[in-house]
KEKE-374250 format. One record per residue (C-alpha): x, z, y; residue in three letters. Coordinates in nm, 3 decimals, decimal comma. Layout:
REM residues N
<bavo X="X" Z="Z" Y="Y" res="Ala"/>
...
This chain:
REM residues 305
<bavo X="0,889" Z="-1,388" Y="4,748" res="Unk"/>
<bavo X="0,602" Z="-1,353" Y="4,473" res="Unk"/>
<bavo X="0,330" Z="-1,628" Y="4,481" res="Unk"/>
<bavo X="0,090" Z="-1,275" Y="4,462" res="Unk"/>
<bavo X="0,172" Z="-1,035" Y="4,675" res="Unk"/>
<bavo X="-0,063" Z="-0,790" Y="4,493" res="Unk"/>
<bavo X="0,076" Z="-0,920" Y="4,092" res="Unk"/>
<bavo X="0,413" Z="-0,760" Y="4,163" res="Unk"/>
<bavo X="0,323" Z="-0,406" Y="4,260" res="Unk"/>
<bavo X="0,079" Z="-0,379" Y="3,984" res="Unk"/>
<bavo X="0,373" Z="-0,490" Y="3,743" res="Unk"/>
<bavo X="0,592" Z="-0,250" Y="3,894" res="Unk"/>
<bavo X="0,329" Z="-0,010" Y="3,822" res="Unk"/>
<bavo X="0,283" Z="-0,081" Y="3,462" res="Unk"/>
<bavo X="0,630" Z="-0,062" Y="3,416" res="Unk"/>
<bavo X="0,687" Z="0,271" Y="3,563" res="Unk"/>
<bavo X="0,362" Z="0,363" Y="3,344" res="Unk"/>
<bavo X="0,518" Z="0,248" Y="3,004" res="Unk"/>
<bavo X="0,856" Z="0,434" Y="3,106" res="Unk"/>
<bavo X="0,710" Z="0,761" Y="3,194" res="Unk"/>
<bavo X="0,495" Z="0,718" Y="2,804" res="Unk"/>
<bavo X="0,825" Z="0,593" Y="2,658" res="Unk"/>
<bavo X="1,022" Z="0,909" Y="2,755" res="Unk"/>
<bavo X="0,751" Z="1,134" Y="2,510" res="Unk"/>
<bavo X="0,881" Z="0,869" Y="2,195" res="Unk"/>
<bavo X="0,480" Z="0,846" Y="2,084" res="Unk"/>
<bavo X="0,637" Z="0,725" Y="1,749" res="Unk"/>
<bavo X="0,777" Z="1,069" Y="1,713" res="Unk"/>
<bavo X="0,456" Z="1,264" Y="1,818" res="Unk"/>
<bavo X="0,262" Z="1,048" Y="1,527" res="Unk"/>
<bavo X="0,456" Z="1,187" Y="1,242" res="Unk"/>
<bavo X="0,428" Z="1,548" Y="1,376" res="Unk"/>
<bavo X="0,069" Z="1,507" Y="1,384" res="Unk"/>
<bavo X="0,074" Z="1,362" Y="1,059" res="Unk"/>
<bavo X="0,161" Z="1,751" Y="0,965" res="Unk"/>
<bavo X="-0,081" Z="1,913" Y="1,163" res="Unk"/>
<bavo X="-0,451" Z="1,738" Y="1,114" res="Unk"/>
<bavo X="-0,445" Z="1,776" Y="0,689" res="Unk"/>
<bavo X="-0,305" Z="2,173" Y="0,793" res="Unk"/>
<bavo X="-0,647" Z="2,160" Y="0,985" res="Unk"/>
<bavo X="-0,828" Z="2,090" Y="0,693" res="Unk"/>
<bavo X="-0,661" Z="2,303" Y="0,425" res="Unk"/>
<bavo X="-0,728" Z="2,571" Y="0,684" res="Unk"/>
<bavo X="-1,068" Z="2,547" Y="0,740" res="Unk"/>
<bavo X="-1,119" Z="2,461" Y="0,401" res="Unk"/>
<bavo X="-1,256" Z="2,170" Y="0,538" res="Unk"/>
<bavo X="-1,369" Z="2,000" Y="0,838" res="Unk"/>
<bavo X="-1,269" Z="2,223" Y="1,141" res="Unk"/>
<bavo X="-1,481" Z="2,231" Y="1,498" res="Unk"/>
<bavo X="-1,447" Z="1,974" Y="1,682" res="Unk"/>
<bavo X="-1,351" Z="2,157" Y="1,986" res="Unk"/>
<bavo X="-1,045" Z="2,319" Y="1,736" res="Unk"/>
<bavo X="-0,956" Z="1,905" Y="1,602" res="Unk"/>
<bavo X="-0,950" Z="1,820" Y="2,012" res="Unk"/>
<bavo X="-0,734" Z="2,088" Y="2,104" res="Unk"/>
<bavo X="-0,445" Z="2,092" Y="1,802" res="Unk"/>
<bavo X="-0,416" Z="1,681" Y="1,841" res="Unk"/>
<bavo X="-0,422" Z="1,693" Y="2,209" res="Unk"/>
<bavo X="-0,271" Z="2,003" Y="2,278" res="Unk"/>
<bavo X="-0,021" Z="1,904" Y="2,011" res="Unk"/>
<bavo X="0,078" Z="1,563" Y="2,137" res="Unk"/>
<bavo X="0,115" Z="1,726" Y="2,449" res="Unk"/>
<bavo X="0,342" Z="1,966" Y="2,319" res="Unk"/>
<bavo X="0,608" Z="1,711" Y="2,144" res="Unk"/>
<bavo X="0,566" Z="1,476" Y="2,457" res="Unk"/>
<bavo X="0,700" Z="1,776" Y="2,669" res="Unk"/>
<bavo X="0,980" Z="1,842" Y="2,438" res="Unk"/>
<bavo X="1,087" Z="1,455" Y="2,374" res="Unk"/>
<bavo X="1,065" Z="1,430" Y="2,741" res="Unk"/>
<bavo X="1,324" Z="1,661" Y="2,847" res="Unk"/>
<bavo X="1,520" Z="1,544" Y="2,523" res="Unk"/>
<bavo X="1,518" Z="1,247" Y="2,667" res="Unk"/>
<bavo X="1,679" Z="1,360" Y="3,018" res="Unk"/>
<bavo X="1,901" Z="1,549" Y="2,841" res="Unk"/>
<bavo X="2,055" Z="1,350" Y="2,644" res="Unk"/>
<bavo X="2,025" Z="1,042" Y="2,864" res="Unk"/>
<bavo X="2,441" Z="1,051" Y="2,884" res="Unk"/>
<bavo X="2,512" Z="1,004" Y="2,487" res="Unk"/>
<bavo X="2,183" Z="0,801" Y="2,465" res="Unk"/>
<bavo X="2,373" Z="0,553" Y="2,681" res="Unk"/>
<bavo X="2,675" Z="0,541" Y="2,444" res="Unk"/>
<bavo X="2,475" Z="0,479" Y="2,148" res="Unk"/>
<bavo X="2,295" Z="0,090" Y="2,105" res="Unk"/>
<bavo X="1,983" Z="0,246" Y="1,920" res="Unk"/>
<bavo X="1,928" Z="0,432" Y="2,231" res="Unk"/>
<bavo X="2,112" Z="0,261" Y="2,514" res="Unk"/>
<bavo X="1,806" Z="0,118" Y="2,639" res="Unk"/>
<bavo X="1,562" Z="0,415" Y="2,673" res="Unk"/>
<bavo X="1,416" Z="0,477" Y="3,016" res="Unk"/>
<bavo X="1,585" Z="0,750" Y="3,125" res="Unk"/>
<bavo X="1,914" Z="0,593" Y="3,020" res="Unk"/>
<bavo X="1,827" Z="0,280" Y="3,220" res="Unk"/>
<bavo X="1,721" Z="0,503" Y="3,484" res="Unk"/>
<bavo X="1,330" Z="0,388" Y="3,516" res="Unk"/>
<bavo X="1,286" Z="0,726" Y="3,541" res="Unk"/>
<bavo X="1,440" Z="0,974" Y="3,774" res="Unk"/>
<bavo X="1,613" Z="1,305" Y="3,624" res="Unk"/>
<bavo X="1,318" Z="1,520" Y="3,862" res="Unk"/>
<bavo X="1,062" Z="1,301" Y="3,767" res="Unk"/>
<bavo X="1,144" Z="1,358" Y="3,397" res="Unk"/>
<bavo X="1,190" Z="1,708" Y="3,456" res="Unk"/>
<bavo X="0,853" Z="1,775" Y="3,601" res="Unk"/>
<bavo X="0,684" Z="1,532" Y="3,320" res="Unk"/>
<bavo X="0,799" Z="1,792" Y="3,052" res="Unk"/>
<bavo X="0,698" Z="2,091" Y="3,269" res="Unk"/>
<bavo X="0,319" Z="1,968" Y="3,342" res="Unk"/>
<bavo X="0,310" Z="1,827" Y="2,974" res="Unk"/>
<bavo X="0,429" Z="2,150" Y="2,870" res="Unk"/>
<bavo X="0,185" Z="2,391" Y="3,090" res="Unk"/>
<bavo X="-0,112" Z="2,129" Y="2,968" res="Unk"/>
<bavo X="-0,020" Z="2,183" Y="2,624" res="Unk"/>
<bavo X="-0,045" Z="2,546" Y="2,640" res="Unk"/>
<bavo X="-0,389" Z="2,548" Y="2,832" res="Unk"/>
<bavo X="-0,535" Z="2,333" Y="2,611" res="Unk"/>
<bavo X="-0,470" Z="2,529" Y="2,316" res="Unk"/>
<bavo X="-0,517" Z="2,844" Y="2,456" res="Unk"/>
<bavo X="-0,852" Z="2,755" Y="2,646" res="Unk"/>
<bavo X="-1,019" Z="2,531" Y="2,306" res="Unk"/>
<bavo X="-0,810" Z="2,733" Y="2,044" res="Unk"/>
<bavo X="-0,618" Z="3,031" Y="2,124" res="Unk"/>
<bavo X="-0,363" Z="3,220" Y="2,267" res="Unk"/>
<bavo X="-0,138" Z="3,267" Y="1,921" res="Unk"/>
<bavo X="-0,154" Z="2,897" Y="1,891" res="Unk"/>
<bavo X="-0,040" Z="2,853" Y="2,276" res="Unk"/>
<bavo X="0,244" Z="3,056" Y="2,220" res="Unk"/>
<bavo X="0,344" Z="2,875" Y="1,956" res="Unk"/>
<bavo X="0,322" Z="2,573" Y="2,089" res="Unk"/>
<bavo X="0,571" Z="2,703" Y="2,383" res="Unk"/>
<bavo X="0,800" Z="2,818" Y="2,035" res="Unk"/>
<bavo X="0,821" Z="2,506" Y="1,967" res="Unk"/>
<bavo X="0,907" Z="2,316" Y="2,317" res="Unk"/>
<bavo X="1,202" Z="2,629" Y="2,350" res="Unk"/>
<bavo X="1,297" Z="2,556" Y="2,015" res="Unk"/>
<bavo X="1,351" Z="2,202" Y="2,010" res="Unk"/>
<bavo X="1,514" Z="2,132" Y="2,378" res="Unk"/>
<bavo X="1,688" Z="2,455" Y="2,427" res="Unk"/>
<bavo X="1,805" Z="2,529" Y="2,068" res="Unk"/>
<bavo X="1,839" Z="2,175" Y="1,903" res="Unk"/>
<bavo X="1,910" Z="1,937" Y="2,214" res="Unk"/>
<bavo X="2,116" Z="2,208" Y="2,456" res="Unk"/>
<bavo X="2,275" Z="2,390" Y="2,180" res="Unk"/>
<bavo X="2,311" Z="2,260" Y="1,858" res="Unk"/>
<bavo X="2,333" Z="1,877" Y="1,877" res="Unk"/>
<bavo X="2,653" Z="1,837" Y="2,026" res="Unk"/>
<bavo X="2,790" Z="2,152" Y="1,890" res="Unk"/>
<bavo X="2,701" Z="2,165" Y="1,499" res="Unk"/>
<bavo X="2,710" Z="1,875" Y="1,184" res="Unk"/>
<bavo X="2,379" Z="2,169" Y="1,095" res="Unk"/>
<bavo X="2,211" Z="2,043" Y="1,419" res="Unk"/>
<bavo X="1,949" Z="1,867" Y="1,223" res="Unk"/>
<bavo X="1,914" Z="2,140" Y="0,983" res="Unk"/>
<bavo X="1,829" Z="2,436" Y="1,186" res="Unk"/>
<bavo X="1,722" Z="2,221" Y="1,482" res="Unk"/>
<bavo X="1,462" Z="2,025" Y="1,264" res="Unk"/>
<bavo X="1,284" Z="2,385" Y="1,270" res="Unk"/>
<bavo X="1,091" Z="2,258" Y="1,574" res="Unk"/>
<bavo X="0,929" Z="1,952" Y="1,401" res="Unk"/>
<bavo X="0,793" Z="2,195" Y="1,171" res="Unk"/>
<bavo X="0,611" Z="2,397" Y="1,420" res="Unk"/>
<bavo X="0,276" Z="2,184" Y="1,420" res="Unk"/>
<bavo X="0,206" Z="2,290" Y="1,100" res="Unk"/>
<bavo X="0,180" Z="2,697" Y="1,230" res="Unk"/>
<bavo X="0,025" Z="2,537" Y="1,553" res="Unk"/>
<bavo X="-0,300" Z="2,374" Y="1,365" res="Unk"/>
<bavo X="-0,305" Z="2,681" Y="1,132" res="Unk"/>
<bavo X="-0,331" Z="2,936" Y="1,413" res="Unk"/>
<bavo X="-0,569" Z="2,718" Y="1,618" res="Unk"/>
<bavo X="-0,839" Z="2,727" Y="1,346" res="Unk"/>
<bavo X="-0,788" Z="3,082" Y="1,181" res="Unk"/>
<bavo X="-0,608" Z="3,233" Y="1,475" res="Unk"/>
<bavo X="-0,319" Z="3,401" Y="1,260" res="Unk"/>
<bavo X="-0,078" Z="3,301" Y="1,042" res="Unk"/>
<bavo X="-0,025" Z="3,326" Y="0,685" res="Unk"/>
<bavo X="0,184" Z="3,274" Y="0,376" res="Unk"/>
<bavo X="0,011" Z="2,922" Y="0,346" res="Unk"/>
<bavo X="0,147" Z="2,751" Y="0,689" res="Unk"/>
<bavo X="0,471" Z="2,951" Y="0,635" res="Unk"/>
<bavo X="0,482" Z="2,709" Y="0,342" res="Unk"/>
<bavo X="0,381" Z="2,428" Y="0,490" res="Unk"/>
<bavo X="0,665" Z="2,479" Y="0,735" res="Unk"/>
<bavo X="0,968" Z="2,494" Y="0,467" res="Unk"/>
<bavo X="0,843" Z="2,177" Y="0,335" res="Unk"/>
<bavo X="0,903" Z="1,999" Y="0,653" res="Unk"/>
<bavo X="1,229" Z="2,225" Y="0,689" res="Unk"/>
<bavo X="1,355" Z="2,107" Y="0,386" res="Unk"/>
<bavo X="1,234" Z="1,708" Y="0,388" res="Unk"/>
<bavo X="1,389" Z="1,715" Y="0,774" res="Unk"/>
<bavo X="1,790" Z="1,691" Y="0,653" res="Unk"/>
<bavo X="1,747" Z="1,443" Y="0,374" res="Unk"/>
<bavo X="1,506" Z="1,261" Y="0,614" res="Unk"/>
<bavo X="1,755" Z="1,192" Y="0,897" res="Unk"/>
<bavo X="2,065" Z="1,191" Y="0,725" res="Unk"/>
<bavo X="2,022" Z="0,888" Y="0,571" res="Unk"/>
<bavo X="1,917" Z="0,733" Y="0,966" res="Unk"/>
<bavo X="2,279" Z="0,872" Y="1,033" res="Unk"/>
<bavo X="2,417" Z="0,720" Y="0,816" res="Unk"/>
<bavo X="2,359" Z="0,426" Y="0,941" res="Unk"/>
<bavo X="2,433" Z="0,492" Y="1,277" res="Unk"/>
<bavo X="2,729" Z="0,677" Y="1,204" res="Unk"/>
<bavo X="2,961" Z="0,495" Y="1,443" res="Unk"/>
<bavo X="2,673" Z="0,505" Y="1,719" res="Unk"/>
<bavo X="2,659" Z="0,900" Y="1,714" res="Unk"/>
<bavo X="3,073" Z="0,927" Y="1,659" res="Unk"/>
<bavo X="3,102" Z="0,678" Y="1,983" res="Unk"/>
<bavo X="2,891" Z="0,939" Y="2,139" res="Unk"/>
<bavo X="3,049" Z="1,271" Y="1,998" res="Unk"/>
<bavo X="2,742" Z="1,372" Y="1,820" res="Unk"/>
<bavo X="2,896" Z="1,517" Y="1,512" res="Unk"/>
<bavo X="2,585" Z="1,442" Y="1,273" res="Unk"/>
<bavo X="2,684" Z="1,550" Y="0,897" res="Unk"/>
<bavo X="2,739" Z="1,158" Y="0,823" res="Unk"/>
<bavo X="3,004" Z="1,164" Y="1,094" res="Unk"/>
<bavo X="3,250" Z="1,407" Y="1,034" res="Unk"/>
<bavo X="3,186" Z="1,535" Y="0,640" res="Unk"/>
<bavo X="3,319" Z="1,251" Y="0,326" res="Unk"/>
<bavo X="3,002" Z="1,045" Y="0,192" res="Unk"/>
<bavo X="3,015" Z="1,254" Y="-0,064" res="Unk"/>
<bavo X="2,931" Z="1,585" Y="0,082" res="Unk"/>
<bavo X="2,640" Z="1,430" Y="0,256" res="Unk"/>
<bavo X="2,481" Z="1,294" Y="-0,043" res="Unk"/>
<bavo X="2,493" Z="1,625" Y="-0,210" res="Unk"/>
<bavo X="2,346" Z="1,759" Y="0,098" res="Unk"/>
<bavo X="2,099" Z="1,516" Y="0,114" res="Unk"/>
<bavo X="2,017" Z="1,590" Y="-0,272" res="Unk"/>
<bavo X="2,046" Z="1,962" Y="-0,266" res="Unk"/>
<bavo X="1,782" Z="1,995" Y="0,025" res="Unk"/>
<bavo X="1,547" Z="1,744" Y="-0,198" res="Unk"/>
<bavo X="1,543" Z="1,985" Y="-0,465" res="Unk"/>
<bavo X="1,465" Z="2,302" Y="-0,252" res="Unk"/>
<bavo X="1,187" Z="2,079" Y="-0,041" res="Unk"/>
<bavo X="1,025" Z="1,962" Y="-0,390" res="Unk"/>
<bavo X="0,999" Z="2,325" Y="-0,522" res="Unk"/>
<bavo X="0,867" Z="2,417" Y="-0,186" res="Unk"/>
<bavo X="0,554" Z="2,157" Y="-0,236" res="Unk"/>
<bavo X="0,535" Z="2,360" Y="-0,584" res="Unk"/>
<bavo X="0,512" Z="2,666" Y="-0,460" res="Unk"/>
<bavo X="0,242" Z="2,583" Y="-0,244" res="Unk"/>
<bavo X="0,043" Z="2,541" Y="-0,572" res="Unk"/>
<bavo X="0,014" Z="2,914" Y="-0,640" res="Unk"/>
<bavo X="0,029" Z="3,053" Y="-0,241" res="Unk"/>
<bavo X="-0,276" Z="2,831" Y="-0,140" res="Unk"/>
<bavo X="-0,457" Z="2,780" Y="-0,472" res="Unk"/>
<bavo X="-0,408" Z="2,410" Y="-0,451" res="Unk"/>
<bavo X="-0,609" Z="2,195" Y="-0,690" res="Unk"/>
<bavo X="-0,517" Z="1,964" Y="-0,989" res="Unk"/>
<bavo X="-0,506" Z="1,642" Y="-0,722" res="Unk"/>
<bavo X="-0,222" Z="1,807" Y="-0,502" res="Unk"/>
<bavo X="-0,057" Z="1,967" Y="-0,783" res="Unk"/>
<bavo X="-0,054" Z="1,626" Y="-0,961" res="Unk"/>
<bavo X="0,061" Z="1,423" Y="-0,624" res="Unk"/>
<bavo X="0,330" Z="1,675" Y="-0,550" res="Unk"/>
<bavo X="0,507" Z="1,654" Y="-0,843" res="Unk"/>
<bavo X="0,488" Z="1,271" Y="-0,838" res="Unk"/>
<bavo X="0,579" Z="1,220" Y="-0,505" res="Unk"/>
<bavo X="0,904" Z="1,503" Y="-0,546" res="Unk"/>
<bavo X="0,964" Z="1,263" Y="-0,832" res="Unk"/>
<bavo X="0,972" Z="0,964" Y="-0,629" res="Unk"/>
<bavo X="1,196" Z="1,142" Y="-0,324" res="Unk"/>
<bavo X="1,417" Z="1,286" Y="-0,585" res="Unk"/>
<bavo X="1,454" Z="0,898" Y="-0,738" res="Unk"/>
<bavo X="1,564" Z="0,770" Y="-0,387" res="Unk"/>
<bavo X="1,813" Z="1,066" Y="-0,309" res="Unk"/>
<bavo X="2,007" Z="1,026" Y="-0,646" res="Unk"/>
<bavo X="1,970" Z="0,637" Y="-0,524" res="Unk"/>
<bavo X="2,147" Z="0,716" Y="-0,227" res="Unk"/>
<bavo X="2,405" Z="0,959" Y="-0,467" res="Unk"/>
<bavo X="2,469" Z="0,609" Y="-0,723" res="Unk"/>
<bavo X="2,607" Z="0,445" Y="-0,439" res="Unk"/>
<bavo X="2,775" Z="0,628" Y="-0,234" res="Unk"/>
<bavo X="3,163" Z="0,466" Y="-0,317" res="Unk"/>
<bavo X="2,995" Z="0,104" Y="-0,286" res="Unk"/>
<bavo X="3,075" Z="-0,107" Y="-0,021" res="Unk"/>
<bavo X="2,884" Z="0,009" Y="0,330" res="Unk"/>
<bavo X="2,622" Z="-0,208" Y="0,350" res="Unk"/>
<bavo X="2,523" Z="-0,131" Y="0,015" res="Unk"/>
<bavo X="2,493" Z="0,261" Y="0,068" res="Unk"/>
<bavo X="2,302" Z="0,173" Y="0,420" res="Unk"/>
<bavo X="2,060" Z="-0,016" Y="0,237" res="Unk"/>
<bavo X="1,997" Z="0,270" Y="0,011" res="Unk"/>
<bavo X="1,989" Z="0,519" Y="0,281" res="Unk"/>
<bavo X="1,732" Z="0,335" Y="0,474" res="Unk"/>
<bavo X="1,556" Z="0,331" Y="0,132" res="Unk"/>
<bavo X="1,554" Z="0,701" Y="0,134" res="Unk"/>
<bavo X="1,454" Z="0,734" Y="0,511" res="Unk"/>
<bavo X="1,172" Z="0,518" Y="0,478" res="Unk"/>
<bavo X="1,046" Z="0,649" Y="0,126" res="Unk"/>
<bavo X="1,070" Z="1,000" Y="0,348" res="Unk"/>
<bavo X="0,785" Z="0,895" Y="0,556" res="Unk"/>
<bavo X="0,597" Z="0,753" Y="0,295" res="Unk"/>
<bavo X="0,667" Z="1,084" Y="0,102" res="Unk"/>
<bavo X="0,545" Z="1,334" Y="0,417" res="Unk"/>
<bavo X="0,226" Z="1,101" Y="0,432" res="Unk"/>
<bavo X="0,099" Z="1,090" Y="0,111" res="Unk"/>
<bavo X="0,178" Z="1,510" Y="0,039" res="Unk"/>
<bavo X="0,014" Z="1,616" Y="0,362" res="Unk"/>
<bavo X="-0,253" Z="1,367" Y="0,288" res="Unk"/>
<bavo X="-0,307" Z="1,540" Y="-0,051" res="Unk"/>
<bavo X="-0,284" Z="1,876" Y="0,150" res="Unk"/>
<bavo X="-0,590" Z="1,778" Y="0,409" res="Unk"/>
<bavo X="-0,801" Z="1,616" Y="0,046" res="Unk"/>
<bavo X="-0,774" Z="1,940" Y="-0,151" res="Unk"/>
<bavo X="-1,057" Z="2,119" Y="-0,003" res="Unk"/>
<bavo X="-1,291" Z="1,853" Y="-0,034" res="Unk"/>
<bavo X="-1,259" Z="1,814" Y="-0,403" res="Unk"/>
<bavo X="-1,325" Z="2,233" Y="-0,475" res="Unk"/>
């Protein structure tokens, strides 16, 4: 029996609390807002309201935590099979299958409200675009089904972008539509190399992730091709939105640095395995670093006009 009678509930409580958070992966929702606040700023052509900032970063963490959340139910079965995820809560069953369930519904609804009652109804909608998207058309139906899971799938991590846009000019534009193919395109050659490395997790699970069932080979050409197409898509921003010298200068340095860590990846890829991992985790980190600094150039811009 506890020495506190009172310490243990409270612990149980925390727990429980930390479970429920961990089922929305918050490390997840921080990148995807990494997207949306400089959109906010390009699109306002500078500082939005503050009742539009509240409403795309709270309505838009809501948003992924809904979607993460029934990801995680979902996939709680192959989760189990794989040791990067084995120990998530609704593989270790902190978390009941209901209780997950309604988690994503109420984060869900919130989402919407939020948006639609600070921002607006286009931006609502989208924001229920993107839930659909990402459990019902990347975790239901492509992930198990599709080495393209990722590819089409990733679609859904680009929706902030169109979310923050329509929340501070309330339509859409060739500028977000932009926005969004640069995330398209930096989403493959982002997680690819993060499959690689746990290839034989996802092939213990049956998740047939391009790394898994396509030659090394094929992936790094993948993983180069897409590069290219996302580093002309930050160049073609240029022109749509009017950028200034300061993006157009950063873009092309930063495509220069992502396109030096994918041929990386491409000079090693008959080397021993620990030796292309190393590389791909290279590339995966220099991804984030790369999304970072070109969004942060994106949300600069119209400051320096």
């Amino acid at each position: 029996m506890s020495a506190n009678p009172i310490a243990a509930p409270r612990h149980a409580f925390g727990t429980h609390v930390r479970a429920h958070i961990g089922l929305t992966k918050p490390r997840i929702i921080e990148l995807l807002l990494v997207t949306a606040v400089p959109t906010m700023f390009l699109a306002a052509q500078g500082l939005p309201s503050v009742g539009i900032a509240i409403a795309v970063l709270v309505g838009g963490a809501l948003s992924a935590g809904s979607a993460n959340t029934f990801n995680s139910v979902y996939d709680r079965d192959i989760d189990a099979l794989m040791k990067r995820t084995g120990h998530r809560p609704a593989v270790q069953g902190t978390v009941g299958v209901r209780a997950g369930i309604a988690q994503g519904v109420i984060l869900g609804v919130a989402s919407a409200v939020v948006l639609a009652a600070m921002a607006n109804v286009l931006a609502a909608i989208l924001s229920l675009l993107a839930i659909g998207m990402y459990v019902v058309g990347y975790t239901i139906w492509l992930k198990r089904r599709t080495p393209q899971n990722i590819v089409w799938g990733g679609a859904a991590g680009c929706m902030p972008v169109l979310i923050a846009w329509a929340a501070v000019t309330g339509s859409l534009s060739w500028t977000p539509v932009v926005l969004f193919l640069i995330v398209f395109f930096w989403t493959p050659p982002h997680y690819w190399p993060l499959a690689i490395k746990y290839r034989e997790d996802y092939a213990a699970a049956g998740v047939p992730m391009l790394p898994v069932v396509a030659p090394m080979s094929t992936v790094v050409r993948h993983v180069v091709a897409y590069s290219w197409v996302m580093f002309a898509s930050s160049l073609v921003l240029i022109p749509v939105a009017s950028m200034g010298w300061v993006y157009s200068i950063g873009a092309i340095a930063c495509g220069a640095f992502f396109l030096y860590l994918a041929y990386g990846l491409r000079g090693v890829r008959d080397q021993d395995p620990e030796v292309i991992e190393r590389a791909a985790m290279r590339l995966f980190h220099g991804s984030i670093t790369y999304l970072a600094v070109i969004f942060l150039l994106v949300g600069i811009d119209p400051f320096l006009v």
